[in-house]
C-alpha positions as CSV (number, residue, x, y, z in Angstrom):
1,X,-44.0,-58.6,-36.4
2,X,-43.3,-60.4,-39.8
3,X,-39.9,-62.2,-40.7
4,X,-39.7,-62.8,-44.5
5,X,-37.5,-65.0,-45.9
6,X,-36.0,-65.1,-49.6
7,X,-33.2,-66.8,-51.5
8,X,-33.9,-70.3,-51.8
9,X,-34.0,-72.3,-54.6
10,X,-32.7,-74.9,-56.7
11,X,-29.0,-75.1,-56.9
12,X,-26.2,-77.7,-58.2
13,X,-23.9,-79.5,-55.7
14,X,-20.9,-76.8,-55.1
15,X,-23.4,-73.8,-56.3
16,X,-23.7,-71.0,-53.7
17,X,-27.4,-69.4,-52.6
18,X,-27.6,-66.3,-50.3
19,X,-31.0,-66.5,-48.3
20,X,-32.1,-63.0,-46.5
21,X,-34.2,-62.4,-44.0
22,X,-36.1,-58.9,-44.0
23,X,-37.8,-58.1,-40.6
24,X,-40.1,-55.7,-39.2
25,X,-42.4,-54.7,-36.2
26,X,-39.8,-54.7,-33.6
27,X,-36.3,-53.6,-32.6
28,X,-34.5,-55.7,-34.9
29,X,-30.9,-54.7,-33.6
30,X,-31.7,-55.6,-30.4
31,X,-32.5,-59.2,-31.6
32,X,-30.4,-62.0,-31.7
33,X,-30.7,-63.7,-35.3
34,X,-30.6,-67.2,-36.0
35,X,-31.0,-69.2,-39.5
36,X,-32.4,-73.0,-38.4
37,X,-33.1,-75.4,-41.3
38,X,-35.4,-78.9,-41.6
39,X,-35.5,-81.5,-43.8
40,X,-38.7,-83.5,-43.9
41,X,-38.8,-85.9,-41.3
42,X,-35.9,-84.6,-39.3
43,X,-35.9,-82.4,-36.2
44,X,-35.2,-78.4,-36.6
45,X,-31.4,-77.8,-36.7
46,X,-29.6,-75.1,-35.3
47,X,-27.4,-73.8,-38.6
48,X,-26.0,-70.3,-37.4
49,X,-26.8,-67.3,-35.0
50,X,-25.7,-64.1,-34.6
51,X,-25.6,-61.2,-32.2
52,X,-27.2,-58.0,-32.0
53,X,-24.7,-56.1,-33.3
54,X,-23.2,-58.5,-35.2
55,X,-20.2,-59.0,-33.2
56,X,-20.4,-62.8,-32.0
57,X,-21.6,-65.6,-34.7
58,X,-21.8,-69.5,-33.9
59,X,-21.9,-72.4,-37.0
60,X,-23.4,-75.5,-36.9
61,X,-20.4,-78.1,-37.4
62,X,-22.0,-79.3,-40.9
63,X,-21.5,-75.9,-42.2
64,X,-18.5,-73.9,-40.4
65,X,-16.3,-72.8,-43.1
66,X,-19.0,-73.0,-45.8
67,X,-21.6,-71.0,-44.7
68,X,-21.4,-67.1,-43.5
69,X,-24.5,-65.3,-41.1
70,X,-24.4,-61.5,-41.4
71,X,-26.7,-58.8,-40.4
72,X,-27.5,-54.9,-41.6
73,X,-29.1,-53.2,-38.8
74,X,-30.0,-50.3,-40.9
75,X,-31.8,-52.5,-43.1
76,X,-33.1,-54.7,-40.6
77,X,-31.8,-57.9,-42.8
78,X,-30.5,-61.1,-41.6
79,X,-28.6,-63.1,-44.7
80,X,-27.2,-66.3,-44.8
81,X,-24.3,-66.9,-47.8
82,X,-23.7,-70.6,-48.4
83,X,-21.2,-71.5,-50.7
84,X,-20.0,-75.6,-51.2
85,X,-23.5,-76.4,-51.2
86,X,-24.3,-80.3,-50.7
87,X,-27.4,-82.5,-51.1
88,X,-27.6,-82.6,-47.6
89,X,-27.9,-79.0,-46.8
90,X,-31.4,-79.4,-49.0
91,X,-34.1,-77.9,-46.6
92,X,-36.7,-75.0,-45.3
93,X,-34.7,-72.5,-44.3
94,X,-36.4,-70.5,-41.6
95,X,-35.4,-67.6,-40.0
96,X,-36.1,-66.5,-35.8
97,X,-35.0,-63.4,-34.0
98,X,-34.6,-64.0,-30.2
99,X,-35.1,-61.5,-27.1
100,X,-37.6,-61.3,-24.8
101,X,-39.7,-63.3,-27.0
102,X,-39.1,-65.1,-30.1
103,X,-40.0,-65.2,-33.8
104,X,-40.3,-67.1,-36.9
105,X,-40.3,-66.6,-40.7
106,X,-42.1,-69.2,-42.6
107,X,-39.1,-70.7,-44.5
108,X,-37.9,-71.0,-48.0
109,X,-37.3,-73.8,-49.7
110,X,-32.9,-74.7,-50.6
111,X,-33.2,-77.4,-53.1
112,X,-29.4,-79.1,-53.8
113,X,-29.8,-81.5,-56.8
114,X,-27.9,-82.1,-60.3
């Protein structure tokens, strides 16, 4: 199983960043998908998840209407577009796929600075 990550970077406040997520080793449409983010210091925070097929989605409150969680099941790729970006949404952005078990990516790095 191997969730890879890729995207981040270093962006200016209001700059946009898509992160993807490329999975493999398991039935990756069966899997819910979920993009969680932490800043040093702070807990692991829920940003966004989405379905199986793609059909139900839930936002974090800090970034409903700014962010947008989408999947291609043919490509087994999880993405994350986040547009308004802010200082605070600097981060790790990891990704995990949830069914009968669960797993993670090991992050990249969303650096919001002028």
């Amino acid at each position: 199983v191997q969730l890879v990550e890729s995207g981040g970077g270093l962006v200016q406040p209001g700059g946009s960043l898509r992160l993807s997520c490329a999975a493999s080793g398991f039935t990756f449409r069966l899997y819910e998908m979920r993009w969680y983010r932490q800043n040093s210091g702070k807990d692991r925070e829920l940003v966004a998840a989405i379905s199986g097929a793609g059909g139900s989605t839930i936002y974090a409150d800090s970034v409903k209407g700014r962010f947008t969680i989408s999947r291609d099941n043919a490509k087994n790729t999880v993405y994350l577009q986040m547009n308004s970006l802010e200082p605070e949404d600097t981060a790790v952005y990891y990704c995990y796929a949830r069914y009968s078990a669960g797993y993670w990516g090991k992050g990249t790095l969303v650096t919001v600075s002028s």
